[in-house]
C-alpha positions as CSV (number, residue, x, y, z in Angstrom):
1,X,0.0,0.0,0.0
2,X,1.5,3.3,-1.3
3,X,0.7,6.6,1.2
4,X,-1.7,8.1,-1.1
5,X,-3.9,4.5,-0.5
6,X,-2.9,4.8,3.4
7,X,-4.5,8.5,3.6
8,X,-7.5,7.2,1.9
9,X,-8.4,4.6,3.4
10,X,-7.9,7.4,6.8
11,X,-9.7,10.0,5.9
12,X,-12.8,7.3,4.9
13,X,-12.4,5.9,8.6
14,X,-12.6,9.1,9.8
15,X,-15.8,10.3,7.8
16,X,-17.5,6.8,9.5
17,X,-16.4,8.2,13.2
18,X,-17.8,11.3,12.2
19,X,-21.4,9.9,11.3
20,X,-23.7,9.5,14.1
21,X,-24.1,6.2,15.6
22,X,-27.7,4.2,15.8
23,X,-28.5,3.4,19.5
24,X,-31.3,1.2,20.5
25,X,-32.2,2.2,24.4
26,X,-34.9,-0.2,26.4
27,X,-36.7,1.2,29.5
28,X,-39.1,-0.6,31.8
29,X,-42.4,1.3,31.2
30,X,-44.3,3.2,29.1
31,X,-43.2,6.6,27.9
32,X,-45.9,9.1,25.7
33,X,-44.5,10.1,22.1
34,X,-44.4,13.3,23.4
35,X,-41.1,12.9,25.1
36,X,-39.6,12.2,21.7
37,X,-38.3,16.2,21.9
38,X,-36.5,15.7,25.0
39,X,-34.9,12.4,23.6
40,X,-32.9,14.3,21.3
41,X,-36.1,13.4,18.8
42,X,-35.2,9.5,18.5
43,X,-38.1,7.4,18.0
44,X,-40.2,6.5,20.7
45,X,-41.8,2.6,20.4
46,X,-44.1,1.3,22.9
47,X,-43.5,-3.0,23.3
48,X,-46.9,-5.1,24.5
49,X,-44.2,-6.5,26.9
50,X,-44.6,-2.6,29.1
51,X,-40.8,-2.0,27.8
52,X,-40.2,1.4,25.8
53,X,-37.4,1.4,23.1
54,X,-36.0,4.8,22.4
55,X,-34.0,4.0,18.9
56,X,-31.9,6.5,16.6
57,X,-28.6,8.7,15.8
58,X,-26.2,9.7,19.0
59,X,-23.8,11.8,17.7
60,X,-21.6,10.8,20.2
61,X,-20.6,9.5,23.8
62,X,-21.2,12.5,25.7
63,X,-24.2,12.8,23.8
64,X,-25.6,9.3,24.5
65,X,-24.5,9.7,28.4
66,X,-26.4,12.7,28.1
67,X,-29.6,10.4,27.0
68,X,-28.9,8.2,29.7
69,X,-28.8,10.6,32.4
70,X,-32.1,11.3,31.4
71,X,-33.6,8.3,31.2
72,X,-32.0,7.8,35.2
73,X,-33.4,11.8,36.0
74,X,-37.5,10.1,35.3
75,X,-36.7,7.3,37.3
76,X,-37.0,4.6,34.3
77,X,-35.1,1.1,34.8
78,X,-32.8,1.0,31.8
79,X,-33.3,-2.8,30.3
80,X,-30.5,-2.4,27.4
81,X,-28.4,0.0,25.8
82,X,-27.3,-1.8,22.0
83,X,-25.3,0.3,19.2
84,X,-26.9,-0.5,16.1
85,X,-24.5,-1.8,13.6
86,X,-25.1,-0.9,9.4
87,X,-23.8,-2.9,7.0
């Protein structure tokens, strides 16, 4: 690999760690649509199960510790927290 393949193949690395990440975030209970706003607008899915899955792009750690400091702030047991992988 010659540097002009190396720096390539970088700066497309880089461009995927600059893209926000899919998160998939289960709570015990039910949580209103309306919250979506203060979830940073993911999507809000109620389960038949009583679980709530809060599901889209985190832009990045801080910003998904900030999503689960709020999930901890309404007093919701957190089930799961799964990074979404795309192919």
């Amino acid at each position: 690999m010659n540097m002009k393949e190396g720096n390539d193949r970088l700066h497309k690395s880089e461009r995927r760690n600059d893209e926000p990440r899919q998160y998939r975030i289960s709570v015990n209970g039910h949580l209103n649509a309306r919250w979506s706003a203060w979830f940073d607008d993911m999507t809000i899915t109620r389960e038949s199960d009583g679980t709530t899955i809060l599901q889209g792009p985190v832009a990045d750690q801080a910003a998904l510790h900030g999503l689960l400091q709020k999930v901890r702030d309404l007093g919701l047991a957190l089930i799961s927290v799964t990074r979404i992988q795309h192919d």
